[in-house]
C-alpha positions as CSV (number, residue, x, y, z in Angstrom):
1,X,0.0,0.0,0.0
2,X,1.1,3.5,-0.6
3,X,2.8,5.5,1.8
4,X,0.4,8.4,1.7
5,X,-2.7,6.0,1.6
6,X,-3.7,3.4,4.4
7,X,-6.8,1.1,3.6
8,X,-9.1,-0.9,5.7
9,X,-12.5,-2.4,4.9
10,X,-15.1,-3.4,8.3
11,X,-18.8,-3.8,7.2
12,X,-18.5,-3.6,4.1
13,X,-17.3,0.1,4.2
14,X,-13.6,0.8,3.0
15,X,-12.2,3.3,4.3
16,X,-8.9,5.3,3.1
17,X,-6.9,7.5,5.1
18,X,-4.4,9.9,3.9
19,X,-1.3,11.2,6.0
20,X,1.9,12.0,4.3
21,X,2.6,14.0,7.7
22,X,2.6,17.3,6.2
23,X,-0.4,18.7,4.1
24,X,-1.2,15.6,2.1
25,X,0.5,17.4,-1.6
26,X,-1.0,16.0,-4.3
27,X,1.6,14.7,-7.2
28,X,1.8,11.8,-9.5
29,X,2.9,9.5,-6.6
30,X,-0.2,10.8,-4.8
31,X,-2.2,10.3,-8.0
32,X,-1.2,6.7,-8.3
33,X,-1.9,5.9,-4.7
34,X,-5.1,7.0,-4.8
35,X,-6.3,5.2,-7.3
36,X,-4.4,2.4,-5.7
37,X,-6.8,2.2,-2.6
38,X,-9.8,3.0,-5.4
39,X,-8.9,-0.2,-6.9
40,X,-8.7,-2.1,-3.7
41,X,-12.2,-0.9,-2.8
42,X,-13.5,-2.3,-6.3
43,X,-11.7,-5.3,-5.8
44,X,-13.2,-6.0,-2.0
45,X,-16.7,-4.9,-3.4
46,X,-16.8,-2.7,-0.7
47,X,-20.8,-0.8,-0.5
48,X,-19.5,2.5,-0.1
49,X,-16.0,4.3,0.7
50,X,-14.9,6.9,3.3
51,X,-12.2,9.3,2.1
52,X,-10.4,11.2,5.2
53,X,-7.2,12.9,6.0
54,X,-4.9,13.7,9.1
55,X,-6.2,15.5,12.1
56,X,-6.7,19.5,11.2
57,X,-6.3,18.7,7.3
58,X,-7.6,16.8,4.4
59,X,-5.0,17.9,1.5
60,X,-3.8,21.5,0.9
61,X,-4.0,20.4,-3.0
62,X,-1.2,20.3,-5.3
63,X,2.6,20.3,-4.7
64,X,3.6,23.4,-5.5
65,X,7.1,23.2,-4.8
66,X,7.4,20.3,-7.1
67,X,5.3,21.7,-10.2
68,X,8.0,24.5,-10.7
69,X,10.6,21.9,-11.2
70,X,9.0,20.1,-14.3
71,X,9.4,20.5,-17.7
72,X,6.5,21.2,-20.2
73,X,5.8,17.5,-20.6
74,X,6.4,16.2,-17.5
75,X,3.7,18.9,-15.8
76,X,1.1,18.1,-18.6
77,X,1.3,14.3,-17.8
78,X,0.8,15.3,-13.7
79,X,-1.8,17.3,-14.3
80,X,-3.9,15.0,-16.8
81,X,-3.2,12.3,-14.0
82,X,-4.7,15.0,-11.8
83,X,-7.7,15.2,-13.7
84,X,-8.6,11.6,-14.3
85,X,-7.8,10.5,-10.8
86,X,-10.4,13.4,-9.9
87,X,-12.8,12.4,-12.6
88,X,-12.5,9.1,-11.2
89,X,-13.6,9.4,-8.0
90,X,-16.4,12.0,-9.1
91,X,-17.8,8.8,-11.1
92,X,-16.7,6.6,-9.1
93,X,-20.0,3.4,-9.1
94,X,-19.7,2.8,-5.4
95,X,-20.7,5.6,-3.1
96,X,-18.1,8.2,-1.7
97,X,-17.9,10.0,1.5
98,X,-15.4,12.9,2.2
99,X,-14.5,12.8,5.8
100,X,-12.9,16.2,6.0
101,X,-10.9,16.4,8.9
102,X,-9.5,19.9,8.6
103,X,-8.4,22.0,6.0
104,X,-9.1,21.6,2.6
105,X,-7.7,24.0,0.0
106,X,-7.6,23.7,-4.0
107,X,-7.2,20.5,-4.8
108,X,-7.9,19.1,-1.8
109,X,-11.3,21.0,-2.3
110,X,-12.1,19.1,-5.6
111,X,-11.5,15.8,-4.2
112,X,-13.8,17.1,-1.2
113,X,-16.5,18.1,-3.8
114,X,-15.5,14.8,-5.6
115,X,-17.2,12.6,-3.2
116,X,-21.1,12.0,-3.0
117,X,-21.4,13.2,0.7
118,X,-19.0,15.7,3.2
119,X,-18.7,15.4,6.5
120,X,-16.3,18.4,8.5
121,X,-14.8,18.1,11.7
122,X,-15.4,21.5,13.4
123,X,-12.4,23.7,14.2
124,X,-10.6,26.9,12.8
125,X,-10.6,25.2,9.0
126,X,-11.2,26.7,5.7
127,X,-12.4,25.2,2.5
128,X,-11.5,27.4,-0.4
129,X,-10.9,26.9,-4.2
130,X,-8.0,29.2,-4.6
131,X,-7.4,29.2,-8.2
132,X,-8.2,32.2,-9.2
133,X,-6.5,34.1,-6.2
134,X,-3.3,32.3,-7.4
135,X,-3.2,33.0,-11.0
136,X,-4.3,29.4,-12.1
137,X,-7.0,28.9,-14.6
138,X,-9.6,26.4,-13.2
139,X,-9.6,23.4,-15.8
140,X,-13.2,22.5,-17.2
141,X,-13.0,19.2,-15.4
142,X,-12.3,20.8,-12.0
143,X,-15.5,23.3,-12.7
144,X,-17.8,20.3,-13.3
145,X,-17.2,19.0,-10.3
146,X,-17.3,22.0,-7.8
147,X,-20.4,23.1,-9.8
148,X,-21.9,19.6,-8.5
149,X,-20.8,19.6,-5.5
150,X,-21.6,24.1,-4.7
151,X,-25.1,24.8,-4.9
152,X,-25.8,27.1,-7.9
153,X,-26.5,30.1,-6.1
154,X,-22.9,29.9,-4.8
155,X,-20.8,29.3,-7.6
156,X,-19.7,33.0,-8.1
157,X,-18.1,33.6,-5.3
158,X,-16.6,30.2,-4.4
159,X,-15.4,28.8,-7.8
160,X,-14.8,32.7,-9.6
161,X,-14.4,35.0,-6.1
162,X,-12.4,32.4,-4.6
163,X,-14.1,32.9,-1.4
164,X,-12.4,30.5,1.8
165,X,-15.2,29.5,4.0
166,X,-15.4,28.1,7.3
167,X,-17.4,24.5,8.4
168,X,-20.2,27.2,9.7
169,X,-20.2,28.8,6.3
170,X,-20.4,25.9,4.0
171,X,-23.1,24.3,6.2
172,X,-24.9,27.3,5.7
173,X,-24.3,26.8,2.0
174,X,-25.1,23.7,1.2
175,X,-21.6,22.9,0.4
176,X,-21.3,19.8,3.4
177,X,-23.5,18.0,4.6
178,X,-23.0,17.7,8.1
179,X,-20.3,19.1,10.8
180,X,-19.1,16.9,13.3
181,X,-19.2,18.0,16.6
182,X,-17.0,17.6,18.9
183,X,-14.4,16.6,15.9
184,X,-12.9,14.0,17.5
185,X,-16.7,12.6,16.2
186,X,-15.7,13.0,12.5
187,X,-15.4,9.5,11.2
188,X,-18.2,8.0,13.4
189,X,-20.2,10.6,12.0
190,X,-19.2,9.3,8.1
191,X,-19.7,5.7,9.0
192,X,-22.9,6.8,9.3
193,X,-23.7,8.7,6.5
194,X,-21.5,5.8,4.7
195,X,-23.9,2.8,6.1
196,X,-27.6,4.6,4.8
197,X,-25.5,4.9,1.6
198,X,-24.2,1.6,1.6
199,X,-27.8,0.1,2.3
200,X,-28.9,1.2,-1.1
201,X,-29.1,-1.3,-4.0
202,X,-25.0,-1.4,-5.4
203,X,-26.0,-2.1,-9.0
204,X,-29.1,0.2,-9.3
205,X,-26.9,3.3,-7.6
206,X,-23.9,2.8,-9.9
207,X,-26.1,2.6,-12.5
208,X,-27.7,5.9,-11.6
209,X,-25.1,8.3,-10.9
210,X,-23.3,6.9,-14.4
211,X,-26.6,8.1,-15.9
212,X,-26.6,11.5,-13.6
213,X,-23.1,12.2,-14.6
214,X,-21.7,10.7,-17.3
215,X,-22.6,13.9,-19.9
216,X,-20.0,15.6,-17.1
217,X,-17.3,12.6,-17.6
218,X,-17.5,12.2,-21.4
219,X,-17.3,16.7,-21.8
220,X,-14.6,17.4,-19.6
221,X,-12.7,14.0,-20.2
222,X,-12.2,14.9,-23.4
223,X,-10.8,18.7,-22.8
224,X,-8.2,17.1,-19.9
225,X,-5.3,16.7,-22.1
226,X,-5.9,19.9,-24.3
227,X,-6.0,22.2,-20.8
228,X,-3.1,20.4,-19.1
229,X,-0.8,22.5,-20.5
230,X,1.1,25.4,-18.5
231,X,-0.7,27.7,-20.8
232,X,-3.6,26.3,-20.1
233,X,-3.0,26.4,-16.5
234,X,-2.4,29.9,-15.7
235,X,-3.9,33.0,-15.9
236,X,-2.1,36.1,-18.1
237,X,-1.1,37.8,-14.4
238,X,-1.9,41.5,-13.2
């Protein structure tokens, strides 16, 4: 198993814990172990899957001391990898729950918004798509899925206005589904919302959310490699 990733399945829920003991930076190795544990879920048949990270953060998003250091080809391959990976759990058949146990920034935002349900521990921790406020150009793929996951009314200032909001704030949105309180409550609180989930018929709710989502996947899928690009990536600066 992955360094980053650990994996364990009880009840037929699998659930996959990320800890690189820093901010959980997303890069190709991260990429890969991801959908390492994805594949393990498949593999067990689990009935749905839990998605958490390290006390006080989920992922701060992409590695952005290592992006610098790549050439042209090398960051188009990471960040079609990013994409996919993404994609995959947005379609993944099984059904996802983000246990989001602090921070969750950029990328770490779109895996958030990835998953079918969020859970938040409660503490001092923002969720923010920072894109814009960092000169990077959101990437079609990555506005499908915060559109899902952002009620409409929202998408403005969270996905353009970059706004950072706090577990209180996204509650109030729409943009989670529950806070857990105290947070020390956080993954009881997504085995539950994992087990009413996982009580639904496998086949039919695969089925489904491939029918919901699949003009999303086949879109965006094919823009990935096109917008992977540095060009594509950032904005033309101030």
């Amino acid at each position: 198993m992955p360094e980053t990733f650990s994996y364990a399945l009880q009840d037929g829920l699998a659930e996959i814990t990320m800890d690189d003991g820093k901010v959980n930076a997303m890069s190709d190795p991260f990429f890969d172990g991801l959908n390492s544990v994805l594949d393990q879920a498949e593999k067990d048949a689990a009935r749905a899957v839990i998605i958490k990270g390290r006390p006080g953060l989920f992922s701060a998003g992409l590695n952005l001391k290592v992006l610098p250091t790549l050439d042209q080809q090398a960051l188009a391959a990471t960040m079609t990898s990013f994409g996919r990976t993404m994609l995959r759990v947005y379609g993944f058949p099984i059904p996802t729950v983000a246990a989001v146990s602090g921070h969750a920034i950029a990328g770490g935002a779109m895996l958030m918004h990835a998953c079918d349900l969020r859970v938040m521990a409660e503490g001092p921790y923002r969720i923010q798509l920072n894109e814009t406020a960092i000169g990077l150009t959101l990437p079609s793929w990555a506005i499908a899925i915060a559109e899902r996951g952002i009620p409409d009314r929202w998408h403005t200032e969270a996905i353009l206005h970059a706004r950072p909001y706090t577990p209180e704030e996204a509650l109030e949105r729409g943009i989670i589904d529950e806070i857990a309180r105290p947070a020390d409550q956080l993954v009881e609180a997504a085995r539950a919302r994992a087990a009413l989930a996982a009580s639904l018929d496998t086949a039919a709710y695969g089925a489904t959310k491939a029918r919901q989502r699949d003009a999303d996947l086949q879109r965006v899928g094919a823009l990935i490699e096109k917008e992977a690009s540095g060009d594509g990536l950032r904005g033309k600066g101030r």
